[in-house]
N, C-alpha and C positions, 0 to 999 in steps of 0.2 A: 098378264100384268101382275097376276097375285101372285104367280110362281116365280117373275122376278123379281119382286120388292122380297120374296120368301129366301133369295140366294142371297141375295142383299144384306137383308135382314141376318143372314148364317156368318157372311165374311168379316161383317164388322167386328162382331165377339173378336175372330179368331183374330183380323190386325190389332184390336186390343191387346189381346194376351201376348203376342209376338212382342210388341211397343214394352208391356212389363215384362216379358224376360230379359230383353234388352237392357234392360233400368239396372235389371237386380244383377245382371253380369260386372256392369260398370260402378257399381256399388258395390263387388265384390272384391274387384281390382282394386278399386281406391284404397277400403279397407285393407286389403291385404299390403298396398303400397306403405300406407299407413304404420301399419303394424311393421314392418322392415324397416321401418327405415326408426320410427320408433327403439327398436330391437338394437340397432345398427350405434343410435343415439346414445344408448343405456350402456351398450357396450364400450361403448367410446369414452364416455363421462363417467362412468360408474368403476366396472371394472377395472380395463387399465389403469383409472388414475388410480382408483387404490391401490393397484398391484404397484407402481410406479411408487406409489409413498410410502408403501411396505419394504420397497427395498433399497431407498433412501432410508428408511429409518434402522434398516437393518444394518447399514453401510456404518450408521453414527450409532450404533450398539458395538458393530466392531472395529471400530474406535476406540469408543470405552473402554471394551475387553481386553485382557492384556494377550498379546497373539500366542499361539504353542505354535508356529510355523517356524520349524530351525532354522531356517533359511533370514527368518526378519530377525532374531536373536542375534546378539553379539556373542562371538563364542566364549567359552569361558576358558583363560587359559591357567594352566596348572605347571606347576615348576617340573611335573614330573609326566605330561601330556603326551610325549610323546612312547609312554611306554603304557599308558591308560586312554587309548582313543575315547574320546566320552559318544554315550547315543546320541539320538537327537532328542528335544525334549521329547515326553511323554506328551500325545492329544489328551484331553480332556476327556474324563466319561460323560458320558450321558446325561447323566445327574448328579453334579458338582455337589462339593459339601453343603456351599452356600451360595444362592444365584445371585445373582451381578445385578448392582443396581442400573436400573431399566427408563428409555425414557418413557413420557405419555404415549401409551398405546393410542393413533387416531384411527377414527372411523368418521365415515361420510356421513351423511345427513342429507335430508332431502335439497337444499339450498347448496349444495354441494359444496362447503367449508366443513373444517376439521376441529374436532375438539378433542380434548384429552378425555380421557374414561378413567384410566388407573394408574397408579404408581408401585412397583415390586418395590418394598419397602428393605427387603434385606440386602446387604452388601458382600462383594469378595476381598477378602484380606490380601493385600497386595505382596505377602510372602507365600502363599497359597502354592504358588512355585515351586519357592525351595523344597516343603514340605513334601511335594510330590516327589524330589528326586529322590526321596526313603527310600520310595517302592521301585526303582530302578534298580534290578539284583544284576545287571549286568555292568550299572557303573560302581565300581569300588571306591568312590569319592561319593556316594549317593548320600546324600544327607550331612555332609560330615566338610563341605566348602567354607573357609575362609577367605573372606573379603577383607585386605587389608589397607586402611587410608593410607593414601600418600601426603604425608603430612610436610609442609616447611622444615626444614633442618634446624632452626632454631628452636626443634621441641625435639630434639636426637642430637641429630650426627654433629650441630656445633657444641652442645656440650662435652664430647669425646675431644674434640678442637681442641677445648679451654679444659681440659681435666685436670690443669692443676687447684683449679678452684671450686672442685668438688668435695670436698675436705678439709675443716681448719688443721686437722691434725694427720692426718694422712695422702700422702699422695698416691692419688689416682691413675696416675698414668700409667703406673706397670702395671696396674691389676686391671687397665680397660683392654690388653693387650692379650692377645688368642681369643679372639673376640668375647673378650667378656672373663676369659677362666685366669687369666692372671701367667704370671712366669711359671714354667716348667718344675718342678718339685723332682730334689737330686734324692738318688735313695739308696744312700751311704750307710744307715743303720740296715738296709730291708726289711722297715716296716712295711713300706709302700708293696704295690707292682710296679713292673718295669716300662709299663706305658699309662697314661692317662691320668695323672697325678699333677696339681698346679697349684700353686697354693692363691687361692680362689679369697676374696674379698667377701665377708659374707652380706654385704649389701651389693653386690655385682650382678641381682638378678633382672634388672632393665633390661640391661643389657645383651645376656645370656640369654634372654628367654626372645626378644626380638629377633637374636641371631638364628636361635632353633626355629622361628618361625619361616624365616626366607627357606627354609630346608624341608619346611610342610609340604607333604606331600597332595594337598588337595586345594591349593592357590589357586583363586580365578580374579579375574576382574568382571565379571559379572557380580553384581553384588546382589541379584533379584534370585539367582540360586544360592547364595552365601547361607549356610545355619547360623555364622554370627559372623559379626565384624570387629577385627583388631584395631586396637587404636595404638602406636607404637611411638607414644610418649613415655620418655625417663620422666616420668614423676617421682622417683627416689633419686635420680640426682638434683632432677630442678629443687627440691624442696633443702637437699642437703647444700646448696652453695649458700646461701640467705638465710639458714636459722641462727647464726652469728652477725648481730653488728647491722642489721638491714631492717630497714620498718616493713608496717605489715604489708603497703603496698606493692614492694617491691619485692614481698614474697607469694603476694596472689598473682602478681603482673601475666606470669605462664599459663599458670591454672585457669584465668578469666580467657584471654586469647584463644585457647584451646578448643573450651566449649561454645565460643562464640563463633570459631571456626568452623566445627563442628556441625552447628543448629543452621547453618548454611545450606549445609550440602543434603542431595536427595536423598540422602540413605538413612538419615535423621530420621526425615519423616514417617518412613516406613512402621517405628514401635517408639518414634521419640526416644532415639536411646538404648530401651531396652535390650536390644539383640548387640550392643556395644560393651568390649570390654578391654581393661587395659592393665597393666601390670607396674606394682612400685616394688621393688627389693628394700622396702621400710617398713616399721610398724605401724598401724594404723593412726595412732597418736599424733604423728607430724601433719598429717594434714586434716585434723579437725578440730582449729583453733576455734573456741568458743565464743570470744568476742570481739571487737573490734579494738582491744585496747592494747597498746603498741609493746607493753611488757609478756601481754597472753605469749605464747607458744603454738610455732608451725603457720601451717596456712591453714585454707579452709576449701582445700580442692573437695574435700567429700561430702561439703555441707551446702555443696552449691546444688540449686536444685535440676538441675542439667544433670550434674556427676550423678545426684541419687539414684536416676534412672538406667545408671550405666554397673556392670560389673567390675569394680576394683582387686586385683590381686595382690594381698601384701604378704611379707612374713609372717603379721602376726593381727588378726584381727579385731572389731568389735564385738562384742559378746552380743551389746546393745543397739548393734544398728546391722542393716539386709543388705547393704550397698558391698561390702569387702569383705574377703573371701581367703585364708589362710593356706596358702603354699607354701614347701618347704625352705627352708634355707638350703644357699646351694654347699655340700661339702667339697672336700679335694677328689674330689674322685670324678671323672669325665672321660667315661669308655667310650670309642670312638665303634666296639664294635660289640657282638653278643658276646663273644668267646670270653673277651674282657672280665666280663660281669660272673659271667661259669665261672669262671678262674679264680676270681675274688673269693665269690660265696663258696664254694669248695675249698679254699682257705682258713678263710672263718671258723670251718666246719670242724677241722681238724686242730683248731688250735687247742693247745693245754693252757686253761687260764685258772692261776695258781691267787688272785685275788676274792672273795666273797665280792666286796662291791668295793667300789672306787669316786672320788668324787675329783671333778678340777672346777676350782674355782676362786673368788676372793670374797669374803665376808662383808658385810652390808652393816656396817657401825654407827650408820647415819641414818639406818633405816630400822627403828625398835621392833617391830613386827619380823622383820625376815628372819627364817628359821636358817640362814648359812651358819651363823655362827655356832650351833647346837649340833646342826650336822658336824662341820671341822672338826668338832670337838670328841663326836663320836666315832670319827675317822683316825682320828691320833689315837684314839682308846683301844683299839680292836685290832688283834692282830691277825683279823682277816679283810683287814679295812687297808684301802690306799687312798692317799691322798695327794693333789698336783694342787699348792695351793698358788694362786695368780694371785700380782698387784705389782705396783708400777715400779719403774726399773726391770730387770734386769730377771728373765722366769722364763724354765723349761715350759712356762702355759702359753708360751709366744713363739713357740715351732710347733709345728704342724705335728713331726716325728715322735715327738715327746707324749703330749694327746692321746693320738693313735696307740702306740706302744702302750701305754697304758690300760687303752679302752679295749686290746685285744687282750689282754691279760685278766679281765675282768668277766666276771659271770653277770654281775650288775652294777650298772651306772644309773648316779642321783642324781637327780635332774629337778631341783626346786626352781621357784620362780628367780629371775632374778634382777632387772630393774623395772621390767615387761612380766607381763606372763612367759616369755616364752624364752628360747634358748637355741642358738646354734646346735649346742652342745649335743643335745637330743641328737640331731641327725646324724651327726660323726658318731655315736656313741652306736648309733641301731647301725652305721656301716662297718662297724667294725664287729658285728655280731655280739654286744652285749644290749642284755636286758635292762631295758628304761625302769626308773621306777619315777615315777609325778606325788607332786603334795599338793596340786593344785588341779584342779579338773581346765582350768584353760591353757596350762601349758602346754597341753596335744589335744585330749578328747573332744574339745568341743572347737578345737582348730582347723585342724586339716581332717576334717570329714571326708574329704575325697581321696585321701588317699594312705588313712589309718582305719583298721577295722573297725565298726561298730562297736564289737564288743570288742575291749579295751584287755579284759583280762584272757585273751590268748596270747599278746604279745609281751605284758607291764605287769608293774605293781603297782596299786597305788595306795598310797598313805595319807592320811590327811593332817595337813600341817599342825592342827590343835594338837595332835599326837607328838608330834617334836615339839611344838611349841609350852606346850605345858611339861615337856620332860614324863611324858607316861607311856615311851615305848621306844622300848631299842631296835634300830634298824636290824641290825647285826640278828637277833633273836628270829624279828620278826621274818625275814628273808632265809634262815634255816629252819624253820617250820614248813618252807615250801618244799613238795618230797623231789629229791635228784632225777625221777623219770619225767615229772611236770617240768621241773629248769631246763632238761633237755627238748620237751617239745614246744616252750617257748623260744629258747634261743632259736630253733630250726624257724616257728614261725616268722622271729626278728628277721633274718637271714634271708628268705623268701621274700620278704617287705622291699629288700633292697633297690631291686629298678626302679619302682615306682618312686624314690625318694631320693636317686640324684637325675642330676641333670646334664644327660649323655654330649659332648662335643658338639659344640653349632655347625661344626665344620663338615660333620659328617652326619651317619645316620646308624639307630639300631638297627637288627635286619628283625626281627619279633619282637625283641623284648620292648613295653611300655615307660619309660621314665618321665619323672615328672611334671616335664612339658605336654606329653603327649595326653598324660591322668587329666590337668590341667584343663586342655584342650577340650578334651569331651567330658567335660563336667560343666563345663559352658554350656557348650554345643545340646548337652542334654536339657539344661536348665532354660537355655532360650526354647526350645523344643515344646516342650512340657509348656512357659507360657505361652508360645501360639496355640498350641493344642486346646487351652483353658479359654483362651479370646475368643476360641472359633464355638466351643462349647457355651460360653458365656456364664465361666466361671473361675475360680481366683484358685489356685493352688490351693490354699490353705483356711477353712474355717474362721473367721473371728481373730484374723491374723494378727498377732501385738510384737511392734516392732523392736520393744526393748524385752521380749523375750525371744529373738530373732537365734540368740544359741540353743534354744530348745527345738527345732525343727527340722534342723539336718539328725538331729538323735532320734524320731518319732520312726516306730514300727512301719513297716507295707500297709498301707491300708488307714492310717491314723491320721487324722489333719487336724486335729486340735493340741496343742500343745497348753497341759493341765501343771500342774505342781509337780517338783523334780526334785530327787535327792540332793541335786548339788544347789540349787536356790542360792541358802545362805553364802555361796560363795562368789553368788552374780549380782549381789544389793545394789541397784544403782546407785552410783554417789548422788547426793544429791546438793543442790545450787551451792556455791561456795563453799565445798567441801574438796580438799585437796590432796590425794596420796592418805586418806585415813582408812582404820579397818571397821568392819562391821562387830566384829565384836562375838563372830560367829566362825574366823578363822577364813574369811572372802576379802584377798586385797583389794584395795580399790584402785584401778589405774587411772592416772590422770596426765595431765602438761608435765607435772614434777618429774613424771617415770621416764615419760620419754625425753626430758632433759637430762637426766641424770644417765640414762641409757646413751647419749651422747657424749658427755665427760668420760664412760667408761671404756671409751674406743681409744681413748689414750692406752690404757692398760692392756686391753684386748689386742689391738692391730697385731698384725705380723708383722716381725722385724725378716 
């Protein structure tokens, strides 16, 4: 009995423990069920959806981003594309100049809802593009694309229509004709050469400079790789029909539609403007009528605040304001090819010019400050002196031939101000290979900075009018004090100036050489350049910039962005409030409404008959 209750006693233990292994097996399962399925849960809800809203998010960033896939670009087409296959755009590096603005980064949370964490606070400049096609060495339009609006005809092509009423006193319609260069110039003396000669309207440059642009060689209609965009409004005709006899309304009326046109379109947006430019073959004076009062003078196209943002190219600039941009006048000369231009300046080269200096002009009787009349005077005196004196009726200064012949006979041509600072005259004078001489630092120096040297005296002379004007210095003296080896390696430099200073045939193309469309062109091109480059850096061109000393700044050394005090000052004094056509008193005309009125009456006398 004791030895069974003793087995008894043994087997109970052991069903016990058997009963607890059992337990902890099924306890082990659960758990482990548990934890999978667990696992399985976390996977599901956790990861995926994140991944999931990761690339939803990712999806609305490249959105955002503007694509480099050539395939989603609209191609850019160019007038001369099919001889310049372009790449495909350039991808992105790695590490962009400046990263893209970004949305809320979300992340999960235990309650499985999203909330935002951050925001990338910096942006990408929406020219960021064009910028990059710089670094493109295999497309030769890299950097250098022109976007040009297609603008309504009623700001171009109908005023070529209606060209008799671009002029009270001259008609237009021969000189709109070879687009833009006028009738063919006959050349019965041989002064001319025997191609490329037209006798050219010197406010014709609208025109001419639109026509050379359909012949650019780097047109797209992509305008997100554009370095600038053309705006190809006659603003020197619009403003020339309405300065006679028309109120002021109806001489903004153009000007206002333009820019409001303009502030429309996507490409505005981009710089507001900025990277826009547009050309007037006028002086700057007609279009920046001062008040609203119906006697003032011009319109007010450059005072609008739309235009300011915009690049204006006229003949003849402000000294005191950043908006316009001094290009040359066009002369008679329009080579159609290089050889042309060889030909000329090898001309030049050789001529025998039997004058000291020469002047054509007519004297300023209504104007007590102009020194023409002392000049005249010093031209009749000297018998190394010529002189082509112009005024109305009936003057060898109203052909072309006559000019010319002159201006190559000459060593040096005087070039004072004359209702403007500036002067056709200059240009024909430096095509015919004589050396300019100025009495006013804005008749050239602080004009066409783009495409007159800096330094002034390789090519000129210059004089400063208090010098004629007070009668204490003879031209004649002062211009043979300069030694015969120095006149010859300025006239060569004049000579060389050449291409860049007319304006080659619309109709064709240089094959190397630069003229003054092209100088034109990438002077823009570099100017808008340069401010994106400053936007991205988050800095301004110029130090402590003052816009009424805006001609001190294209003169400023490599390296210098402060423009300080200047030898010529006294000759930039701004006028100030109700002050009209008076001098400073320091020998600095002051131009006003009056100059470019009276620059108007003198197109009677000037025009080509």
């Amino acid at each position: 009995m004791r030895r069974r209750s003793a087995e008894v006693a043994q087997t109970e233990p052991m069903e016990k423990g058997n009963g607890k292994n059992q337990t902890n097996r099924i306890c082990l399962l659960v758990a482990l069920s548990l934890s999978f399925w667990a696992l399985l849960l976390y996977f599901h809800f956790v990861v995926i959806g994140t991944s999931s809203s990761n690339i939803e998010i990712e999806n609305q960033i490249q959105q955002l981003q503007p694509s480099y896939d050539a395939q989603s670009q609209p191609s850019p087409i160019s007038l001369r594309v099919d001889k310049f296959p372009l790449e495909p755009p350039l991808k992105p590096p790695k590490e962009p100049l400046v990263k893209p603005v970004l949305p809320p980064v979300l992340v999960a949370n235990s309650s499985s809802t999203f909330k935002p964490s951050r925001v990338v606070e910096k942006q990408e400049f929406p020219f960021i593009r064009a910028l990059k096609t710089i670094d493109n060495k295999s497309d030769p339009c890299g950097g250098k694309y022109i976007y040009v609006h297609d603008l309504p005809s009623r700001f171009n092509e109908d005023m070529l229509r209606d060209c008799k009423k671009l002029s009270l006193w001259t008609n237009m319609c021969k000189f709109t004709t070879n687009a833009g260069l006028g009738p063919p110039l006959e050349n019965v003396e041989g002064v001319f050469s025997d191609e490329g000669w037209y006798a050219t309207n010197q406010f014709a440059v609208d025109v001419i400079f639109s026509n050379r642009m359909k012949q650019y060689k780097c047109l797209t209609n992509d305008s997100s790789l554009a370095a600038a965009i053309f705006v190809p409004f006659y603003a020197g005709f619009d403003v020339a029909r309405y300065l006679w006899g028309y109120n002021i309304s109806t001489r903004d009326a153009a000007s206002l539609e333009l820019v409001d046109w303009l502030m429309k379109r996507a490409e505005w947006e981009i710089m507001k403007g900025k990277d826009h430019f547009l050309v007037a073959g006028r002086i700057t004076w007609d279009f920046r009528r001062l008040s609203e009062e119906e006697t003032d003078w011009g319109n007010k196209l450059l005072f609008l605040p739309a235009a300011k943002n915009m690049s204006m190219l006229v003949v003849e600039s402000s000294p005191w304001n950043a908006n316009d941009f001094g290009i040359p006048y066009p002369t008679y000369f329009h080579p159609a090819k290089d050889a042309e231009v060889f030909e000329w300046q090898e001309r030049m080269r050789n001529l025998e010019r039997k004058w000291l200096f020469s002047f054509a002009g007519a004297p300023r009787p209504d104007n007590p400050k102009s020194i023409r009349g002392q000049i005249i005077d010093q031209c009749r005196n000297s018998n190394v002196g010529k002189l082509l004196e112009c005024d109305f009726g009936e003057s060898k200064c109203h052909a072309p031939s006559s000019i010319m012949q002159m201006f190559q006979g000459s060593l040096f041509c005087l070039q004072p101000q004359g209702d403007s600072y500036t002067r056709r005259s200059a240009f024909d004078s430096m095509l015919a290979g004589c050396i300019p001489v100025f009495f006013h630092p804005g008749s050239a120096y602080t004009q066409y900075t783009w495409h007159l040297p800096k330094n002034y005296t390789t090519y000129s002379v210059f004089i400063p009018e208090d010098d004629i004007r007070k009668r204490n210095m003879s031209i004649e003296e002062r211009l043979l004090q300069i030694p015969p080896e120095q006149v010859k390696i300025m006239r060569e430099n004049v000579i060389n100036l050449i291409p860049g200073l007319i304006y080659a045939d619309p109709r064709s193309e240089l094959e190397t050489l630069k003229d003054a469309f092209d100088v034109s062109v990438q002077a823009v091109i570099d100017k808008v350049t340069r401010l994106r480059k400053n936007m991205i850096e988050g800095r301004t061109e110029y130090d402590y910039f003052v816009e009424e000393n805006s001609w001190k700044y294209a003169l400023l050394e490599e390296g210098q962005r402060e423009a300080g005090g200047h030898v010529w000052d006294p000759f930039f004094s701004k006028p100030k409030p109700g002050e009209d056509s008076s001098n400073d008193g320091n020998g600095g005309t002051t131009i006003s409404a009056d100059a470019a009125k009276n620059s108007w009456k003198s197109e009677q006398r000037d025009k080509t008959e």
